[in-house]
Residue frames relative to the residue before (quaternion, step in Angstrom):
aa qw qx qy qz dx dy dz
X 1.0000 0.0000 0.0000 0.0000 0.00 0.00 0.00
X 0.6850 0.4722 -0.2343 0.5029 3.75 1.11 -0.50
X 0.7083 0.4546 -0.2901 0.4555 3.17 0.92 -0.30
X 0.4956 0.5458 -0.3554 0.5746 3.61 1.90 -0.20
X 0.7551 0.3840 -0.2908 0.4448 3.29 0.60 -1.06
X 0.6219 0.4306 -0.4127 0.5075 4.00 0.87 -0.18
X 0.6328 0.4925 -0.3719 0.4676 3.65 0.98 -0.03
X 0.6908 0.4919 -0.2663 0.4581 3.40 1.28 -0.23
X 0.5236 0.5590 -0.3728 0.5238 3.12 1.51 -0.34
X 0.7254 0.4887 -0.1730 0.4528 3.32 0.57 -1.49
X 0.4982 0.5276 -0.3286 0.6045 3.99 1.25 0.06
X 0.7522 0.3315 -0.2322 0.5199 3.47 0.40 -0.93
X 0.6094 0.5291 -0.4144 0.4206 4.02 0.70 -0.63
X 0.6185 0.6790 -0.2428 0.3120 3.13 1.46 -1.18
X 0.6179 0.6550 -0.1325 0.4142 3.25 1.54 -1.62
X 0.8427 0.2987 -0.0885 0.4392 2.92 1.07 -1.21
X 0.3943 0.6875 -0.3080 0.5263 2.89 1.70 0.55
X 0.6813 0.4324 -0.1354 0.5750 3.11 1.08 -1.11
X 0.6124 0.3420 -0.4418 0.5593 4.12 0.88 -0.66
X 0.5629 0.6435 -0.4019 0.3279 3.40 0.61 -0.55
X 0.6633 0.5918 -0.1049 0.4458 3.46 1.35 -1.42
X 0.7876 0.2947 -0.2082 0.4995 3.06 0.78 -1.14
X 0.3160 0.7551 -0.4237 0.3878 3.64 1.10 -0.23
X 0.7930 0.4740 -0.0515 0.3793 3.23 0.50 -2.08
X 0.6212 0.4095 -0.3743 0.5535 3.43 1.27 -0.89
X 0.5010 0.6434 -0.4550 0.3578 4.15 0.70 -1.16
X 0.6611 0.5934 -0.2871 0.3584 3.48 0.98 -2.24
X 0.7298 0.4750 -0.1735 0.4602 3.41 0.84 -1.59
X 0.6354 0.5603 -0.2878 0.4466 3.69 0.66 -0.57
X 0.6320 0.4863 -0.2061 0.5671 3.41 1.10 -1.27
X 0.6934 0.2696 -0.3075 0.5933 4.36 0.64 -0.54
X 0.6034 0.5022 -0.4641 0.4103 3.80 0.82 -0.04
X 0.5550 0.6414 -0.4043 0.3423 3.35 0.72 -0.75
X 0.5775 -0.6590 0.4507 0.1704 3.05 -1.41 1.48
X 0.2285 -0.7458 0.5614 0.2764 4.06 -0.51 0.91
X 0.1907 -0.8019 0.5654 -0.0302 3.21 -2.23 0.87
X 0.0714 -0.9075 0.4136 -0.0171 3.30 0.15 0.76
X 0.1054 -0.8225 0.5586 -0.0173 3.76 0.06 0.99
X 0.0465 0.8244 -0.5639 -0.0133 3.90 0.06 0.81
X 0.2096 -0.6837 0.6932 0.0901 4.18 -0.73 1.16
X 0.2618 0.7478 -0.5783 -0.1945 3.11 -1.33 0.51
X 0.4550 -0.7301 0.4861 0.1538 3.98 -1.31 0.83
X 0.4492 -0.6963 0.5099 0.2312 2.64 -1.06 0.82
X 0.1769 -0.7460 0.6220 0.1588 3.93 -0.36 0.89
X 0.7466 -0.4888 0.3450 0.2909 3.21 -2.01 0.25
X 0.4116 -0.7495 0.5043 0.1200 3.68 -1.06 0.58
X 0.3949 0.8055 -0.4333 0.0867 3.22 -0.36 0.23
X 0.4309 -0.6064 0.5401 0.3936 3.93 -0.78 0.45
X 0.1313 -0.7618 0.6246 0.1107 3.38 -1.44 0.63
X 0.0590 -0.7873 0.5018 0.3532 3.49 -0.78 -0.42
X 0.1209 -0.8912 0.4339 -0.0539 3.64 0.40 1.21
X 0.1321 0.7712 -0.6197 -0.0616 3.70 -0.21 -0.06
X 0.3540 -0.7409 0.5699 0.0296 3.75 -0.57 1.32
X 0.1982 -0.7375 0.6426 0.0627 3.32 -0.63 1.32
X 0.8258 -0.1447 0.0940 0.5368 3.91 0.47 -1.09
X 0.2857 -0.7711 0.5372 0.1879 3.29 -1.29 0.31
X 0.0044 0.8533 -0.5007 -0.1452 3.66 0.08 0.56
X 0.0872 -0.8349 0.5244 0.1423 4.07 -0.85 0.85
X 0.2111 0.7900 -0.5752 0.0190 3.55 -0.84 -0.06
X 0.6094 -0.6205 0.4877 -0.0758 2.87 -1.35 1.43
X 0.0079 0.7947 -0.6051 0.0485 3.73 -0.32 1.55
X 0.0763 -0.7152 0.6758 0.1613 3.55 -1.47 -0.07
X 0.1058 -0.8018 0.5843 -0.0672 3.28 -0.07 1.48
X 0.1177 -0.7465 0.6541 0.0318 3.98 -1.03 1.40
X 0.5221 0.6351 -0.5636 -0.0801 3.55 -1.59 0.34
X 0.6231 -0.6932 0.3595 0.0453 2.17 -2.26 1.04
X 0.0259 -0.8277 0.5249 0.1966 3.54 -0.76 -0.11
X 0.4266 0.6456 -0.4412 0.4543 3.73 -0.84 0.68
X 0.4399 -0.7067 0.4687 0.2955 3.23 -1.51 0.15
X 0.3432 -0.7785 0.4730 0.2291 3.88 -0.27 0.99
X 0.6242 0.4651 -0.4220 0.4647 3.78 0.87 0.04
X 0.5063 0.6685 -0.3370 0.4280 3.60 1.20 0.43
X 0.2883 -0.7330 0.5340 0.3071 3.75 -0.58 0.43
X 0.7333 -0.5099 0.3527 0.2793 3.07 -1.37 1.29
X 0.7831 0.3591 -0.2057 0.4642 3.41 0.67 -1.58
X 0.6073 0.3911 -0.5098 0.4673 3.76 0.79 0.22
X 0.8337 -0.0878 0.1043 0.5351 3.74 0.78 -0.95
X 0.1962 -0.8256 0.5270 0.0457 3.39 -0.41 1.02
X 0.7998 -0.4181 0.3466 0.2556 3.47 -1.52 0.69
X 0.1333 -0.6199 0.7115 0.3028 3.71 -1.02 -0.20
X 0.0364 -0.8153 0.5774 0.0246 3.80 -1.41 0.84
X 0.0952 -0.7894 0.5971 -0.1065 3.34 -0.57 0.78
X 0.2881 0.7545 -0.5742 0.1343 3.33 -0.55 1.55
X 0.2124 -0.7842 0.5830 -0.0046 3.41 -0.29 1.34
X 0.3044 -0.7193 0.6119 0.1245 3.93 -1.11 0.51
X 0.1307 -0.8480 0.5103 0.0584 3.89 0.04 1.29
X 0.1735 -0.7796 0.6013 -0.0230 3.38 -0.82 0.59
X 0.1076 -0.8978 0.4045 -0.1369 3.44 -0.16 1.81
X 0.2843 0.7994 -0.5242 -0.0733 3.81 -0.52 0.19
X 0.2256 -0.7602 0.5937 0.1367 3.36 -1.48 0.97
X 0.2119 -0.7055 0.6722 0.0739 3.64 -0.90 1.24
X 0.2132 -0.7503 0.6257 -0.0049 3.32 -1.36 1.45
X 0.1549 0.8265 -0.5121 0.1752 3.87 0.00 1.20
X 0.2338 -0.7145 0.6296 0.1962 3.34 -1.58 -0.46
X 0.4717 -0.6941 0.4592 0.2914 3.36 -0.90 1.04
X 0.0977 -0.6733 0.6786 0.2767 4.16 -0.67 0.39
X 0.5643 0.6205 -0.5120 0.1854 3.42 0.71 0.10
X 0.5057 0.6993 -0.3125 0.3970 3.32 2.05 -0.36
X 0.7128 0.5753 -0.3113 0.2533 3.21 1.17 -0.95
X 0.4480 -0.7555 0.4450 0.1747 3.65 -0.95 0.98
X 0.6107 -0.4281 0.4443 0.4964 3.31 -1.46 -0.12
X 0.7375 0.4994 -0.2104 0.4030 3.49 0.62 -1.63
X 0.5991 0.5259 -0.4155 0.4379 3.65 1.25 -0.07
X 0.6906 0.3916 -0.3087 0.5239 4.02 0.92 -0.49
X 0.0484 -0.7736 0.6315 -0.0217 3.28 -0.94 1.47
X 0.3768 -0.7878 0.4758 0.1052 3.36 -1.10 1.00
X 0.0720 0.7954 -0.6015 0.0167 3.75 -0.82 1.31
X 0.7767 -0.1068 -0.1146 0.6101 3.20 -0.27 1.83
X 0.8074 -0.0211 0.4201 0.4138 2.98 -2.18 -0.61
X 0.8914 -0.0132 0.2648 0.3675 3.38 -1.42 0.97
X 0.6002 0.5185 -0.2995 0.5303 3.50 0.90 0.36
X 0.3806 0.6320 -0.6406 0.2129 3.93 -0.52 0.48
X 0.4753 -0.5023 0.6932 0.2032 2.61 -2.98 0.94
X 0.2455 0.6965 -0.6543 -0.1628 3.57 -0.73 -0.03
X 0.5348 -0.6566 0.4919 0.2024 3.43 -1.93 1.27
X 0.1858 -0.7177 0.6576 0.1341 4.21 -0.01 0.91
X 0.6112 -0.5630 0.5024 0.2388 2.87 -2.20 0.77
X 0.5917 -0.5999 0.3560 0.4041 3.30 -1.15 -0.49
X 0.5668 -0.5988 0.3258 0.4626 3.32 -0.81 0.73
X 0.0460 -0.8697 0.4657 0.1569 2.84 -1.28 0.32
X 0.4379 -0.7843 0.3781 0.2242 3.85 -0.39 0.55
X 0.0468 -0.8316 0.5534 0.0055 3.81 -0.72 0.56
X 0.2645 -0.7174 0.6384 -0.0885 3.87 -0.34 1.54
X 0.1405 -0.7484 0.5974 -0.2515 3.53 -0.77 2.39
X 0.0045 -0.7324 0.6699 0.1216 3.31 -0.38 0.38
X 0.0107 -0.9075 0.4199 -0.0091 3.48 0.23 0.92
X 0.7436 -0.1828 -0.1382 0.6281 3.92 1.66 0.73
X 0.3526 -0.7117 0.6054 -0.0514 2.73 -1.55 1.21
X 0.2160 0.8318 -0.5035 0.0892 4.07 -0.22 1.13
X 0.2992 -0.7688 0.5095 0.2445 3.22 -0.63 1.37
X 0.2982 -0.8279 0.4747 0.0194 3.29 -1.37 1.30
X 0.8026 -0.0869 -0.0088 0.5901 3.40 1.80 -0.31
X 0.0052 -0.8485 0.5276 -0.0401 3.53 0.08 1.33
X 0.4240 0.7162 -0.5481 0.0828 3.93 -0.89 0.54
X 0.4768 -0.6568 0.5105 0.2842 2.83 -1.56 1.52
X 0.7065 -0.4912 0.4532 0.2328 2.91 -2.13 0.36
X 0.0420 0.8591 -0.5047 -0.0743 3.88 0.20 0.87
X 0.3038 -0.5891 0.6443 0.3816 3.71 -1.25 0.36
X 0.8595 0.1427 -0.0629 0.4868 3.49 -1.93 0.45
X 0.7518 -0.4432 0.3178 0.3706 4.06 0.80 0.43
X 0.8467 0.3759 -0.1366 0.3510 3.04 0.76 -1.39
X 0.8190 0.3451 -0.1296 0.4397 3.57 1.11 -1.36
X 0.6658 -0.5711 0.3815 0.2914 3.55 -1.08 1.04
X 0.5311 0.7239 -0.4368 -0.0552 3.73 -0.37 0.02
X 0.7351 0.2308 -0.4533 0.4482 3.31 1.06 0.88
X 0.3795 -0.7521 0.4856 0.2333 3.60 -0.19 1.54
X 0.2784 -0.6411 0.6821 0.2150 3.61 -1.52 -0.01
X 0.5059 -0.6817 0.5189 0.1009 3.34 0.20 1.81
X 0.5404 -0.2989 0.7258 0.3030 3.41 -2.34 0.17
X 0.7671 0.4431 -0.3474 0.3074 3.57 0.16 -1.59
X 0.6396 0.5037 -0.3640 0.4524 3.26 0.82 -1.24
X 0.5872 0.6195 -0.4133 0.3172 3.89 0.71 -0.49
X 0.8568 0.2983 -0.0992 0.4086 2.95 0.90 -1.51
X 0.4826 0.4114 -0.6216 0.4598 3.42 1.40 0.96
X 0.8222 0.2316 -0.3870 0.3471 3.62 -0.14 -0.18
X 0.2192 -0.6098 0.5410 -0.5362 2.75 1.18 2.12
X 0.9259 0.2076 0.2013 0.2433 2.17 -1.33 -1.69
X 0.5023 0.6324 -0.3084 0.5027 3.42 1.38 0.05
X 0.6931 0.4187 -0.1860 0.5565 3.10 0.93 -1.55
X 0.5108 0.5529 -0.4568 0.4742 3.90 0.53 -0.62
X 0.7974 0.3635 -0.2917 0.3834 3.57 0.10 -0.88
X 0.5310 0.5276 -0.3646 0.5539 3.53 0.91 -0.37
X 0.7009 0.4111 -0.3634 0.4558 3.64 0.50 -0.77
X 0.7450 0.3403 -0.4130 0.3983 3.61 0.97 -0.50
X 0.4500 0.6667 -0.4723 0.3604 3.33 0.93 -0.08
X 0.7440 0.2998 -0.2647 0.5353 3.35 0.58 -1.07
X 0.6739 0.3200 -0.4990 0.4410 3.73 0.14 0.64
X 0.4459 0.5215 -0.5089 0.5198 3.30 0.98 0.24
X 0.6016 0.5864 -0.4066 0.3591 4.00 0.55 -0.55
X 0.8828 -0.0270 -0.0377 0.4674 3.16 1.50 -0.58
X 0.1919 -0.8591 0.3740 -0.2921 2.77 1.22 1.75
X 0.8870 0.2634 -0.0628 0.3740 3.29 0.86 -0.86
X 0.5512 0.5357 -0.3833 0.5121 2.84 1.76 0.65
X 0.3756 0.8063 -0.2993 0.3453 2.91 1.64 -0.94
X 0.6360 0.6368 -0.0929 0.4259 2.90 0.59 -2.68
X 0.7836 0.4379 -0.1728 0.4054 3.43 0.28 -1.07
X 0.8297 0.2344 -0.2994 0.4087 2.84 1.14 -0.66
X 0.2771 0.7961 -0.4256 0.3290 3.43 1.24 0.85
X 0.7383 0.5257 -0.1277 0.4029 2.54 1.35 -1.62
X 0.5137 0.5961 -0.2932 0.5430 3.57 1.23 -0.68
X 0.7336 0.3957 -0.3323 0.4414 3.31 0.62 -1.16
X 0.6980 0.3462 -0.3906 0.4903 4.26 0.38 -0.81
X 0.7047 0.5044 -0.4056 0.2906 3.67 0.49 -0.08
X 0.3964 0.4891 -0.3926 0.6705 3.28 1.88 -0.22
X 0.7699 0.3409 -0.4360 0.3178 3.98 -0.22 -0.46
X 0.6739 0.6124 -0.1888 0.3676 3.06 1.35 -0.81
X 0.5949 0.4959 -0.2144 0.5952 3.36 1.48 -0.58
X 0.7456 0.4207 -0.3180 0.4073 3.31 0.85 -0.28
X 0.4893 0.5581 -0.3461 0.5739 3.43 1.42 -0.43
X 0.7233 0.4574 -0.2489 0.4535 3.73 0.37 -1.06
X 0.8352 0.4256 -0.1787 0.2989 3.62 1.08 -0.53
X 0.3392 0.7082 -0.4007 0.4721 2.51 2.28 0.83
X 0.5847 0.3920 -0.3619 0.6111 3.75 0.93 -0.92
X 0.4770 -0.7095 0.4907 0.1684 4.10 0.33 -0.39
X 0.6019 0.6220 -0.4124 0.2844 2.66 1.03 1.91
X 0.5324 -0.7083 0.3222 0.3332 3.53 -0.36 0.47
X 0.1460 0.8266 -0.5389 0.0711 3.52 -0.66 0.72
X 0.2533 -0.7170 0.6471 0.0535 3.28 -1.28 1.42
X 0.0751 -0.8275 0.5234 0.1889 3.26 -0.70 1.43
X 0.3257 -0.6660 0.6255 0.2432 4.15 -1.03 0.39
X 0.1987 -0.7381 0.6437 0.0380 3.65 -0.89 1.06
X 0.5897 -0.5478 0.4717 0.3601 3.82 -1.19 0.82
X 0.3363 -0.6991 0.5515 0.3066 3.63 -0.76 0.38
X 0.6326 -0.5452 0.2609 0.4843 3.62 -0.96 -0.22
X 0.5050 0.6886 -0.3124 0.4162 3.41 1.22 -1.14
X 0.8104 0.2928 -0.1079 0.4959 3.45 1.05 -1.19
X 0.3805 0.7758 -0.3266 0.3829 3.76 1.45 0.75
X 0.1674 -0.8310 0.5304 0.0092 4.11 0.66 1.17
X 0.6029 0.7518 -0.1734 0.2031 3.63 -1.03 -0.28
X 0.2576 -0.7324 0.6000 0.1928 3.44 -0.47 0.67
X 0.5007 -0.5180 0.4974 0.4832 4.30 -1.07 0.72
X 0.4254 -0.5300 0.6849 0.2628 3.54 -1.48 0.07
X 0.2782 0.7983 -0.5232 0.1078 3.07 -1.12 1.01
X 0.5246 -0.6478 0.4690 0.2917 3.78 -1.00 0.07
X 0.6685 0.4218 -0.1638 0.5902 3.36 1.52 -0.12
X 0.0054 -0.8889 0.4384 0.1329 3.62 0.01 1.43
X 0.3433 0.6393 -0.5840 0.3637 3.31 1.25 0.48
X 0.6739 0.4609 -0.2250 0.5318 4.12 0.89 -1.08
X 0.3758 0.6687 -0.5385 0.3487 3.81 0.47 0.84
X 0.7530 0.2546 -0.2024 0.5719 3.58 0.52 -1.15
X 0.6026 0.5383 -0.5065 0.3008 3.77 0.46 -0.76
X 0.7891 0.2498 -0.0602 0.5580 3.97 1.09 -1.32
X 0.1546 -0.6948 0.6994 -0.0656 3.22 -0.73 1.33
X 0.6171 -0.4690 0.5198 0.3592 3.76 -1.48 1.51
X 0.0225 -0.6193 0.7848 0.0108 3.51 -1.23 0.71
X 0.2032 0.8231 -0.5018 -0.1714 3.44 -0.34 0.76
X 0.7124 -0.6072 0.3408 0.0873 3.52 -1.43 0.24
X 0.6985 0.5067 -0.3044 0.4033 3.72 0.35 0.30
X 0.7080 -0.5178 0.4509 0.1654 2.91 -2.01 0.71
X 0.0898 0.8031 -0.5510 -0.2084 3.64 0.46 0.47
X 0.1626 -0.7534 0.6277 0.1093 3.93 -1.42 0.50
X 0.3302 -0.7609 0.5582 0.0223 3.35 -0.97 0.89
Protein backbone atom coordinates (compact mmCIF):
# COMPACT_ATOMS: atom_id res chain seq x y z
CA UNK A 1 0.00 0.00 0.00
CA UNK A 2 3.04 2.47 0.50
CA UNK A 3 4.71 1.74 -2.27
CA UNK A 4 1.36 2.52 -4.47
CA UNK A 5 0.87 5.50 -2.69
CA UNK A 6 4.76 6.74 -3.11
CA UNK A 7 4.29 5.84 -6.76
CA UNK A 8 1.39 8.04 -6.93
CA UNK A 9 2.93 10.79 -5.43
CA UNK A 10 5.96 10.51 -7.50
CA UNK A 11 3.50 10.28 -10.87
CA UNK A 12 1.80 13.33 -9.95
CA UNK A 13 5.21 15.42 -8.91
CA UNK A 14 6.24 14.18 -12.18
CA UNK A 15 3.16 15.74 -14.09
CA UNK A 16 3.60 18.73 -12.65
CA UNK A 17 6.95 18.84 -13.21
CA UNK A 18 6.61 18.35 -16.63
CA UNK A 19 3.39 21.13 -17.03
CA UNK A 20 5.62 23.05 -15.14
CA UNK A 21 8.45 22.36 -17.83
CA UNK A 22 6.76 22.79 -20.70
CA UNK A 23 4.99 25.96 -19.60
CA UNK A 24 8.49 27.58 -19.27
CA UNK A 25 9.81 26.53 -22.63
CA UNK A 26 6.01 27.80 -24.38
CA UNK A 27 6.79 31.20 -21.95
CA UNK A 28 10.26 31.45 -23.62
CA UNK A 29 9.24 30.56 -27.16
CA UNK A 30 6.28 32.94 -27.13
CA UNK A 31 9.01 36.26 -26.00
CA UNK A 32 11.51 34.57 -28.46
CA UNK A 33 9.42 34.75 -31.27
CA UNK A 34 10.52 36.85 -34.07
CA UNK A 35 8.08 40.25 -34.41
CA UNK A 36 6.04 41.14 -37.75
CA UNK A 37 4.31 43.87 -38.75
CA UNK A 38 2.30 43.97 -42.07
CA UNK A 39 0.88 47.68 -42.44
CA UNK A 40 -2.15 48.14 -45.61
CA UNK A 41 -2.85 51.37 -46.46
CA UNK A 42 -6.31 52.86 -48.49
CA UNK A 43 -6.89 55.24 -50.15
CA UNK A 44 -10.09 57.09 -48.52
CA UNK A 45 -12.46 59.55 -50.18
CA UNK A 46 -11.55 63.17 -51.20
CA UNK A 47 -13.49 65.78 -51.24
CA UNK A 48 -13.55 69.78 -50.77
CA UNK A 49 -15.65 70.88 -47.89
CA UNK A 50 -16.67 74.13 -46.70
CA UNK A 51 -16.71 73.65 -42.88
CA UNK A 52 -16.22 76.44 -40.49
CA UNK A 53 -15.67 74.87 -36.83
CA UNK A 54 -17.22 76.66 -34.08
CA UNK A 55 -16.00 74.20 -31.06
CA UNK A 56 -14.38 71.12 -30.40
CA UNK A 57 -15.37 69.24 -27.37
CA UNK A 58 -12.89 66.03 -26.13
CA UNK A 59 -13.20 63.61 -23.40
CA UNK A 60 -11.54 60.73 -22.42
CA UNK A 61 -13.25 57.20 -21.39
CA UNK A 62 -11.81 54.01 -19.81
CA UNK A 63 -14.06 51.33 -20.64
CA UNK A 64 -13.32 47.57 -18.60
CA UNK A 65 -14.87 44.07 -19.35
CA UNK A 66 -14.92 41.14 -17.83
CA UNK A 67 -15.63 37.67 -18.57
CA UNK A 68 -15.68 34.58 -16.22
CA UNK A 69 -17.23 33.66 -13.13
CA UNK A 70 -16.42 36.11 -10.05
CA UNK A 71 -17.57 33.61 -7.32
CA UNK A 72 -14.52 31.55 -8.37
CA UNK A 73 -11.02 31.78 -6.87
CA UNK A 74 -8.54 33.41 -8.89
CA UNK A 75 -5.99 30.64 -8.28
CA UNK A 76 -8.38 27.88 -9.51
CA UNK A 77 -9.76 30.09 -12.45
CA UNK A 78 -9.36 33.56 -13.13
CA UNK A 79 -11.38 36.22 -15.04
CA UNK A 80 -10.82 37.46 -18.65
CA UNK A 81 -10.19 41.55 -18.53
CA UNK A 82 -10.16 43.93 -21.06
CA UNK A 83 -9.52 47.53 -20.40
CA UNK A 84 -8.90 49.81 -23.22
CA UNK A 85 -8.71 53.88 -22.64
CA UNK A 86 -11.00 55.69 -25.51
CA UNK A 87 -10.28 58.96 -26.62
CA UNK A 88 -13.21 60.95 -28.20
CA UNK A 89 -13.79 64.31 -30.00
CA UNK A 90 -16.94 66.12 -31.13
CA UNK A 91 -16.56 69.14 -33.64
CA UNK A 92 -19.63 71.49 -33.74
CA UNK A 93 -19.71 73.50 -37.25
CA UNK A 94 -21.68 74.63 -40.19
CA UNK A 95 -21.25 74.03 -43.75
CA UNK A 96 -20.92 77.72 -45.80
CA UNK A 97 -20.98 75.49 -48.50
CA UNK A 98 -24.84 75.28 -47.85
CA UNK A 99 -25.29 78.79 -48.04
CA UNK A 100 -27.28 80.14 -51.11
CA UNK A 101 -27.64 83.09 -53.17
CA UNK A 102 -31.39 83.40 -52.14
CA UNK A 103 -30.32 83.02 -48.46
CA UNK A 104 -28.19 86.58 -48.27
CA UNK A 105 -30.48 89.51 -48.21
CA UNK A 106 -29.32 92.98 -48.59
CA UNK A 107 -30.39 96.13 -46.28
CA UNK A 108 -28.68 99.13 -47.60
CA UNK A 109 -25.03 99.89 -47.97
CA UNK A 110 -22.79 97.35 -46.27
CA UNK A 111 -25.64 96.03 -44.43
CA UNK A 112 -26.93 92.29 -44.96
CA UNK A 113 -29.28 89.35 -43.43
CA UNK A 114 -27.87 86.12 -44.36
CA UNK A 115 -30.05 82.74 -43.40
CA UNK A 116 -27.11 79.95 -41.95
CA UNK A 117 -27.50 76.27 -42.00
CA UNK A 118 -27.98 74.16 -39.22
CA UNK A 119 -25.52 73.31 -36.89
CA UNK A 120 -24.19 70.49 -37.25
CA UNK A 121 -22.31 67.86 -35.05
CA UNK A 122 -19.51 65.27 -35.97
CA UNK A 123 -18.52 62.13 -33.39
CA UNK A 124 -14.37 60.99 -33.89
CA UNK A 125 -13.06 58.46 -32.14
CA UNK A 126 -9.72 59.71 -32.68
CA UNK A 127 -7.43 56.96 -30.26
CA UNK A 128 -7.86 53.90 -28.91
CA UNK A 129 -5.12 52.41 -26.06
CA UNK A 130 -5.31 49.18 -24.56
CA UNK A 131 -4.67 49.57 -20.84
CA UNK A 132 -5.22 46.04 -19.38
CA UNK A 133 -5.68 42.81 -21.26
CA UNK A 134 -5.76 39.16 -19.47
CA UNK A 135 -6.84 35.92 -20.50
CA UNK A 136 -8.81 33.81 -18.31
CA UNK A 137 -6.30 31.05 -16.93
CA UNK A 138 -7.19 27.77 -14.96
CA UNK A 139 -4.66 27.07 -11.92
CA UNK A 140 -2.59 30.41 -13.28
CA UNK A 141 -1.03 28.81 -15.88
CA UNK A 142 -3.46 27.56 -18.78
CA UNK A 143 -5.43 29.77 -21.25
CA UNK A 144 -9.10 29.02 -21.19
CA UNK A 145 -10.99 32.04 -21.56
CA UNK A 146 -9.45 34.05 -24.56
CA UNK A 147 -10.30 37.85 -24.97
CA UNK A 148 -11.49 37.65 -28.58
CA UNK A 149 -11.07 40.57 -31.49
CA UNK A 150 -14.95 40.24 -31.14
CA UNK A 151 -15.14 40.84 -27.61
CA UNK A 152 -12.80 43.96 -28.45
CA UNK A 153 -14.78 45.41 -30.86
CA UNK A 154 -18.04 45.26 -28.89
CA UNK A 155 -16.87 47.24 -26.08
CA UNK A 156 -15.81 49.21 -28.97
CA UNK A 157 -18.65 50.09 -29.69
CA UNK A 158 -20.01 50.09 -26.26
CA UNK A 159 -17.84 52.70 -25.11
CA UNK A 160 -18.66 54.95 -28.30
CA UNK A 161 -22.16 55.03 -27.17
CA UNK A 162 -21.63 56.03 -23.69
CA UNK A 163 -19.41 58.74 -25.02
CA UNK A 164 -22.30 59.92 -27.14
CA UNK A 165 -24.64 59.79 -24.59
CA UNK A 166 -22.79 61.95 -22.44
CA UNK A 167 -22.41 64.62 -25.10
CA UNK A 168 -25.76 64.36 -25.83
CA UNK A 169 -26.24 65.57 -21.97
CA UNK A 170 -24.96 68.64 -23.23
CA UNK A 171 -25.55 69.00 -26.65
CA UNK A 172 -27.27 72.04 -26.25
CA UNK A 173 -25.02 74.12 -24.77
CA UNK A 174 -22.40 73.08 -26.81
CA UNK A 175 -24.67 74.03 -29.95
CA UNK A 176 -24.97 77.36 -28.59
CA UNK A 177 -21.91 77.76 -28.07
CA UNK A 178 -20.78 77.04 -31.57
CA UNK A 179 -22.87 79.35 -32.68
CA UNK A 180 -21.54 82.35 -30.70
CA UNK A 181 -18.29 81.17 -31.53
CA UNK A 182 -18.60 81.28 -35.87
CA UNK A 183 -20.53 84.42 -35.52
CA UNK A 184 -17.75 86.14 -33.59
CA UNK A 185 -15.35 84.68 -36.45
CA UNK A 186 -17.55 85.53 -38.96
CA UNK A 187 -18.28 89.06 -38.07
CA UNK A 188 -14.93 89.70 -37.72
CA UNK A 189 -13.73 88.56 -41.07
CA UNK A 190 -16.72 90.45 -42.70
CA UNK A 191 -15.87 93.60 -40.73
CA UNK A 192 -12.75 94.01 -42.23
CA UNK A 193 -14.20 95.04 -45.77
CA UNK A 194 -16.90 96.99 -43.33
CA UNK A 195 -19.87 95.25 -43.35
CA UNK A 196 -22.70 94.61 -41.27
CA UNK A 197 -24.33 91.35 -41.04
CA UNK A 198 -27.32 89.90 -39.20
CA UNK A 199 -27.04 86.28 -39.09
CA UNK A 200 -30.73 84.10 -38.76
CA UNK A 201 -30.08 80.48 -37.42
CA UNK A 202 -32.69 77.45 -38.24
CA UNK A 203 -34.87 77.03 -35.24
CA UNK A 204 -35.37 73.58 -33.84
CA UNK A 205 -38.91 72.86 -35.03
CA UNK A 206 -37.38 73.63 -38.42
CA UNK A 207 -34.04 71.30 -37.97
CA UNK A 208 -34.10 67.96 -40.71
CA UNK A 209 -31.28 65.43 -40.62
CA UNK A 210 -29.51 62.68 -39.28
CA UNK A 211 -26.07 63.94 -36.69
CA UNK A 212 -22.95 63.52 -38.90
CA UNK A 213 -20.76 61.13 -37.80
CA UNK A 214 -17.88 58.53 -38.21
CA UNK A 215 -19.74 55.95 -36.35
CA UNK A 216 -22.77 54.46 -38.30
CA UNK A 217 -24.02 52.51 -35.57
CA UNK A 218 -24.69 56.43 -33.80
CA UNK A 219 -26.81 57.77 -36.83
CA UNK A 220 -30.35 56.94 -35.70
CA UNK A 221 -29.65 56.95 -31.90
CA UNK A 222 -28.54 61.12 -32.26
CA UNK A 223 -30.44 63.28 -34.36
CA UNK A 224 -28.88 67.25 -34.96
CA UNK A 225 -30.74 69.11 -32.24
CA UNK A 226 -29.98 72.41 -33.25
CA UNK A 227 -29.87 75.62 -31.21
CA UNK A 228 -30.75 79.20 -31.88
CA UNK A 229 -32.78 82.17 -31.59
CA UNK A 230 -34.15 82.80 -34.97
CA UNK A 231 -35.14 86.85 -35.49
CA UNK A 232 -37.05 88.26 -38.19
Amino acid sequence: MGEMLMTLIFILLALVVGALAMWGILHFLGHAAPNRREISAIAEQVRSVGKLIGLEVHAKEIATAKKGWSWMPPLVLSQARLAMIFQFEKQYYVDLAAIKQSDIVSHGIGSFRIKMPPIQGSLRLLEVKPYDIQQGKMLGLVDVIPMTAERQGALMDEAQNQAAELFDKSDEKYQAQAIDSIERHLRALLGLTGAVVEFVWPTPQNQIGPLETDEPALLRKNAVRDVADATT
